[in-house]
N, C-alpha and C positions, 0 to 999 in steps of 0.2 A: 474873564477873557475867554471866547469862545475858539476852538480850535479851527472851525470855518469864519472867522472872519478877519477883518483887514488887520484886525489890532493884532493878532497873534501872525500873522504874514511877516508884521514889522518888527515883532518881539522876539521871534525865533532867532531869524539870523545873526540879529547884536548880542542873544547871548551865546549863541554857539563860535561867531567871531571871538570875541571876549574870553570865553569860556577856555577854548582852544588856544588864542595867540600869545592871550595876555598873561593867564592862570597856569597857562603849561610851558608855552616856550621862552618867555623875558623872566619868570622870575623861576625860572626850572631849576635854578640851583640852590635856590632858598629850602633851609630846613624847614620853613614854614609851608612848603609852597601846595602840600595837601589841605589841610586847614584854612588857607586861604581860597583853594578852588571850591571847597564845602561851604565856606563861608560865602562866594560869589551866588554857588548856587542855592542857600538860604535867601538870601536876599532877592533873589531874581524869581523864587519862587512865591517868595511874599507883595512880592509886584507883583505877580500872578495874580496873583487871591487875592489881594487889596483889591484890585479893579474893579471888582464887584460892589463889595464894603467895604473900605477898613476899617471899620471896627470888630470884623469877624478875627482881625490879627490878634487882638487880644487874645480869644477863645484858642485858637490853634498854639498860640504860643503857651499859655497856662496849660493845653492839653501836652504839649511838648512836653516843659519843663519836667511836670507833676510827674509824669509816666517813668521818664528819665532818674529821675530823682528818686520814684519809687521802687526801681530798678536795679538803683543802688541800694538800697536799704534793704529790698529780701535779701539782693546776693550776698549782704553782710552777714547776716543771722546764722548764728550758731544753733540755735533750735526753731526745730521746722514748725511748731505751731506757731511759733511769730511769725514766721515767712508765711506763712496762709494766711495771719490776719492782716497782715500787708498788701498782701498778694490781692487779701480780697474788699480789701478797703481799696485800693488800686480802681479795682474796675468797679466799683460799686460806685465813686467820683464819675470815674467815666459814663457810666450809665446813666447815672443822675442828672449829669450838663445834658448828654443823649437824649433823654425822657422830658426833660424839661423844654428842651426846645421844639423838639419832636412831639410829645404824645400827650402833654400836659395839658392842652386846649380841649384834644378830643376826649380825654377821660372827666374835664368838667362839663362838658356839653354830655358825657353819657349821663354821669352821676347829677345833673340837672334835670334831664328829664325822669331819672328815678323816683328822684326825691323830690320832684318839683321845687324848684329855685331857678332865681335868674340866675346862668351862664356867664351873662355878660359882666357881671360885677367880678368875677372873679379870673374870669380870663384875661394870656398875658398878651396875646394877639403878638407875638413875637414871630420876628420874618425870619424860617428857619434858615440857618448859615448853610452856605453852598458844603456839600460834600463832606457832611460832620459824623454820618455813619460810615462812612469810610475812614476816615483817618481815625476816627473815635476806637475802629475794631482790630485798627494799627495797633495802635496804645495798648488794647487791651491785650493779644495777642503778645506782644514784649512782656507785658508783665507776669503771664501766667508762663511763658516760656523761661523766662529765668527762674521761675520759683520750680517749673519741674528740672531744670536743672539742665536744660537742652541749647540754653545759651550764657553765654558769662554776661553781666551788667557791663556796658563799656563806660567808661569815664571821657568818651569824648563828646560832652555836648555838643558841638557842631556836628559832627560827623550822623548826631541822633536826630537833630533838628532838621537835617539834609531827608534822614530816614521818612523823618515822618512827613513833610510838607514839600517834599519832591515834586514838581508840578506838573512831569505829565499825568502823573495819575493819584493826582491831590484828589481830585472833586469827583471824579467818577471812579476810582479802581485804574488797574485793579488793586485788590487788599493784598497787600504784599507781608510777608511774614519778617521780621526780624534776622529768622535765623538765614535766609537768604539776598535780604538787600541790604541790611545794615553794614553785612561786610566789605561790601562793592565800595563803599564810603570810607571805610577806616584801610582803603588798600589803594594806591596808585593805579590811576586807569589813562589809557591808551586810548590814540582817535585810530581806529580800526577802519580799512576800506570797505572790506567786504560786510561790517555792522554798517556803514555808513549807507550803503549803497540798500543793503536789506532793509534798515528803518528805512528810507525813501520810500520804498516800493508799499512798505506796511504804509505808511501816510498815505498814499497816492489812492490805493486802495478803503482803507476806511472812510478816506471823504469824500469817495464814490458813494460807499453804502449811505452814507450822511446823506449829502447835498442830493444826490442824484435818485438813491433810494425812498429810503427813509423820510426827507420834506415833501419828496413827491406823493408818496402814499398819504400824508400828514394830512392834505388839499381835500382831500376824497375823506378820508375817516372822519376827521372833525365835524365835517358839512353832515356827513349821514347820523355820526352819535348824536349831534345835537338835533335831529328832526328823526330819530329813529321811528319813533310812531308813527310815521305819515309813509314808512319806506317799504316796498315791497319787502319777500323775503330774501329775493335772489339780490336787490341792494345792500341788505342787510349784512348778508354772508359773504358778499364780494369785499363791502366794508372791511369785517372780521379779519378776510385774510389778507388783504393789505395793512392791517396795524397790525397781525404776526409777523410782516416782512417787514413795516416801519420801526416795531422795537426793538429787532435783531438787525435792522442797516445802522439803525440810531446808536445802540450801545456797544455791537460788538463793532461798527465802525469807530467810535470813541476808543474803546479798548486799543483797535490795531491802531490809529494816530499813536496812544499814549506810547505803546511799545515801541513805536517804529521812532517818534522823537525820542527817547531815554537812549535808542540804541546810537543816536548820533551824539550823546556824552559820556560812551560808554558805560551804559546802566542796562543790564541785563534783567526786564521785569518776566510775572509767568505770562502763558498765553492762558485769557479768562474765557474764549469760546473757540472750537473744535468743533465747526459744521455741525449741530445741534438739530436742526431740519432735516438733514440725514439720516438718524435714531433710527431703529426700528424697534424699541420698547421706550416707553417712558424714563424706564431705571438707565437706561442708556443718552436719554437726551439730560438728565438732571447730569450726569456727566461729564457733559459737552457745554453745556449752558451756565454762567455766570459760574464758573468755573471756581475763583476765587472765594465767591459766598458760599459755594455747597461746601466747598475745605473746610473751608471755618467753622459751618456748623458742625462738620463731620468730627470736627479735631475736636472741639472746646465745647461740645454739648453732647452730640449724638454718642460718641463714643466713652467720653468716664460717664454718661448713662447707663452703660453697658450694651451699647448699642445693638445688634441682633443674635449676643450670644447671651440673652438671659430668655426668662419663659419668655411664653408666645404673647400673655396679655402686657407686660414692660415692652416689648421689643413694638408691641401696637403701642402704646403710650410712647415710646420713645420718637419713631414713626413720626406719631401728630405732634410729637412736640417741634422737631427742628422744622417741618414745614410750617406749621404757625409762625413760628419763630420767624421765618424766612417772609412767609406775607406780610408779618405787621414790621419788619426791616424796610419792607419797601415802601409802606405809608401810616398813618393815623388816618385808615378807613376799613369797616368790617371790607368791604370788597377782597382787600388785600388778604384779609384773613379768608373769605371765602377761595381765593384762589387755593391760596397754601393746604386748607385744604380737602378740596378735591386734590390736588396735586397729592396728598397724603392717598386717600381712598384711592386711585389709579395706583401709585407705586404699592401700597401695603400686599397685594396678592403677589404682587414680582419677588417681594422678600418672603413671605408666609411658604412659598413654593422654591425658595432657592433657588429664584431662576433672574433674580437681579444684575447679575455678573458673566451672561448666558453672552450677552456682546460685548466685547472690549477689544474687538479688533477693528477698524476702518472698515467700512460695509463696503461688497464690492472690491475686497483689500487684492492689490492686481492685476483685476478685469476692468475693463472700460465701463461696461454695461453692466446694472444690477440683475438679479434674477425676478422674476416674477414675481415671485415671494417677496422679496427684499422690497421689488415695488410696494405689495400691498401693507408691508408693514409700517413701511415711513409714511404711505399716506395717511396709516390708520393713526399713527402717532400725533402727524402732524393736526389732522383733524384732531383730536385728544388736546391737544398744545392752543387751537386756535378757539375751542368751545371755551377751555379755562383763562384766555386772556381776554375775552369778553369781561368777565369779573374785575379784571386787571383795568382794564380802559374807563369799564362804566364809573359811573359818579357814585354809585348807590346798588344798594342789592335790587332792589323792587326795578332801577334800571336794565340791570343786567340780566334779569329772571326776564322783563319786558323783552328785549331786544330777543333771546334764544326765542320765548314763544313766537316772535316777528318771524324769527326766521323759520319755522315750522307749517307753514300752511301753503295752499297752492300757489301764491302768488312764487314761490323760491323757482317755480321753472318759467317763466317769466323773463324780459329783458331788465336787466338792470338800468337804474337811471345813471344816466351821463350827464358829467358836469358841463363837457362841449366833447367836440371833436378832436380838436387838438390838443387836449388833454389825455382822453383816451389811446387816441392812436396810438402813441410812443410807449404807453406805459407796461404793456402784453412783451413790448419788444424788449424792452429794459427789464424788468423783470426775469423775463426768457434768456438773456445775457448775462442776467446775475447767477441766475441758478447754473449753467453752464458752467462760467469761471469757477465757481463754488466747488463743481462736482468734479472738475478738472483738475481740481488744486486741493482736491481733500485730504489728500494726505502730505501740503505743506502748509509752513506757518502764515505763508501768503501765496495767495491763489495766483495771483500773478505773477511768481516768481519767472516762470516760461524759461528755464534754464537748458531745455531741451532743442528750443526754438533759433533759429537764426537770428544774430542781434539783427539788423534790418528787420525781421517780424516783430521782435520783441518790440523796438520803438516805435513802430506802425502801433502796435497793439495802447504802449501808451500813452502816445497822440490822440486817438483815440477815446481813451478815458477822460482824458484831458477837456478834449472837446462836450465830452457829455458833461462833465463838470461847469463847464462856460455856459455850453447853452440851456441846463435846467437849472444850473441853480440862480436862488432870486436871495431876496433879503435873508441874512444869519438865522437861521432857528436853533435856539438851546436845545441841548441834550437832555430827552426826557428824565434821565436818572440824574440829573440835578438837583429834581426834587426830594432825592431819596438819602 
């Protein structure tokens, strides 16, 4: 079920009706009556995700239980080498259903052209389940949290079942840690106005970046990757940087839905993007950018690596290993890894110089206006950002090697090709209005909050929004990180 279309318009309101009338205030005096609202929202979130398949309900449920249950078992153990081989039998399951469904085609299609064999005899050509590295890093994450001892095992299966297949942010994130949403479940929660009103504002906003952003750029990049040969250079690069503003409207618009519905059942999730286009170094956009995945790798890889406080050649292998790790997350294709990394090669001199941590305040933190400087270095960044998701977009290395050379020769000062005119026209302007909001509202959790403003501007403003939503957007497009 997609969060831009009809079906989730109609799915929302009956369970936040229900959710709120029935699960809170007729049965409020039942000793049951937590368990029961865990349980509505198990269920309403298994409608969720059925939509798609249901057969994918098995997998998430067996991912449930298994995690749960093995959660119970380290927190039992009296000696801790058992609890490690738990621990890591745990996620070595996890991994396995992960790899299996995810990476096991592309490792017999490599190891076939190694070895010469057919592929096809042994591939599973299996349709991967929506959002299985996500909830899969859920799992893992509980388990290795209880075995260092930073959360207790709970025994409320509902209350873990809610944790883990929570629906606004089942299938895309964000990757939420146990030791802060699990408890939101196992504790009585309130319908709050002012969450109420703030998730609204988050929704209203992401499916700006979604429908209005994001699909719009979709139109243009598609049409130019797939005839990239034939494209000028200044096509090519105009391309480029509308699928760096499609896959930050696509998922950090998905992210703020997710958050902004959770906040209307009282569920408090983290925020996974922090204006990332902003950056003025790389080590500063990995920051701001899918926020939740760099944690994870930072917690559960990078750091019992010993992450930059061992020599200098560990701290480089450390380095390549969480961004690999991080490209081949996002697909079964070398591209993904080619992203990860360059992404390593750009960050590795920002740590080798101890200058990775050089920004961690809001650029511009104050002043309306960035300085000169500040300009030159988000654009330098941002260029850095849109060269490496070429990689990201392309099908193939030998594509994506193709396209940068395209975009290298005299035709890049050139007019770009237009799809029509009424495509073009709107899009310089929408664009030019996102980034505005964006920089306007950077240092809040939504750009439009306008708390400052007159309510009469504030509603002007999201009438507005509203309108651009109506008039660009056309048929539902899934969220690229569905596939991931």
């Amino acid at each position: 079920m997609l969060f831009n279309s009809i079906h989730f318009a109609l799915f929302l309101p009956i369970v936040f009706l229900l959710y709120w009338l029935v699960f809170e205030r007729l049965i409020r005096k039942s000793k049951h009556q937590l368990r029961l609202q865990n349980a509505f929202l198990v269920v309403a979130s298994y409608v969720f995700y059925g939509f798609w398949d249901w057969r994918f309900l098995f997998l998430i449920a067996f991912t449930s239980y298994f995690s749960w249950y093995s959660g119970l078992l380290i927190g039992r153990q009296v000696w801790r080498d058992r609890a490690r081989w738990l621990m890591w039998l745990s996620v070595a399951v996890h991994l396995g259903l992960l790899c299996l469904f995810k990476y096991y085609d592309f490792f017999v299609v490599e190891f076939a052209q190694l070895f010469h064999f057919e592929a096809e005899d042994f591939m599973l050509n299996a349709v991967l389940p929506v959002g299985i590295s996500f909830y899969t890093f859920q799992a893992m994450s509980y388990s290795i949290d209880v075995y260092r001892e930073q959360l207790k095992p709970t025994e409320d299966l509902l209350a873990y079942f809610a944790y883990i297949s929570f629906f606004p942010q089942l299938v895309a994130g964000p990757i939420e840690r146990a030791t802060t949403l699990l408890p939101q479940f196992l504790n009585k929660r309130k319908l709050d106005y002012a969450a109420l009103v703030a998730g609204l504002k988050l929704m209203l906003w992401g499916l700006f970046k979604k429908v209005v952003i994001a699909d719009n750029c979709a139109v243009y990049v598609d049409q130019v990757f797939s005839t990239y040969s034939d494209q000028s250079g200044s096509t090519l690069l105009l391309a480029a940087v509308f699928f760096t503003f499609q896959l930050y409207g696509d998922f950090s618009g998905y992210s703020d839905i997710a958050i902004g519905t959770a906040k209307l059942f009282g569920v408090k999730l983290m925020r996974n993007f922090n204006m990332p286009y902003f950056s003025r170094d790389i080590a500063e956009f990995w920051r701001r950018w899918h926020i939740s995945l760099s944690t994870w790798f930072r917690d559960y890889v990078y750091i019992p690596l010993g992450g930059s406080w061992v020599s200098t050649p560990k701290t480089i292998r450390n380095i390549f290993i969480i961004f690999l790790l991080s490209g081949f997350w996002h697909g079964a294709n070398w591209t993904f890894i080619a992203w990860g990394a360059y992404h390593a090669v750009l960050f590795l001199p920002l740590v080798l110089s101890g200058k990775n941590h050089r920004f961690k305040d809001q650029v511009a933190a104050g002043r309306r206006l960035p300085s000169g400087m500040e300009v030159l270095q988000m654009l330098l960044t941002f260029s850095l950002v849109v060269i490496g998701l070429v990689f990201f977009r392309a099908e193939s290395i030998g594509q994506a090697v193709g396209y940068l050379i395209g975009i290298c020769n005299s035709s890049l000062f050139s007019l770009p090709w237009m799809i029509s005119a009424t495509y073009f026209f709107p899009m310089p302007f929408l664009l030019l209005l996102f980034v505005i909001i964006e920089w306007t509202g950077r240092s809040e959790e939504c750009p439009i909050n306008w708390a400052g403003l007159p309510s009469v501007w504030r509603w002007i403003g999201y009438m507005i929004l509203i309108v651009l939503l109506l008039a660009f957007g056309a048929a539902p497009e899934t969220f690229i990180y569905f596939q991931f």
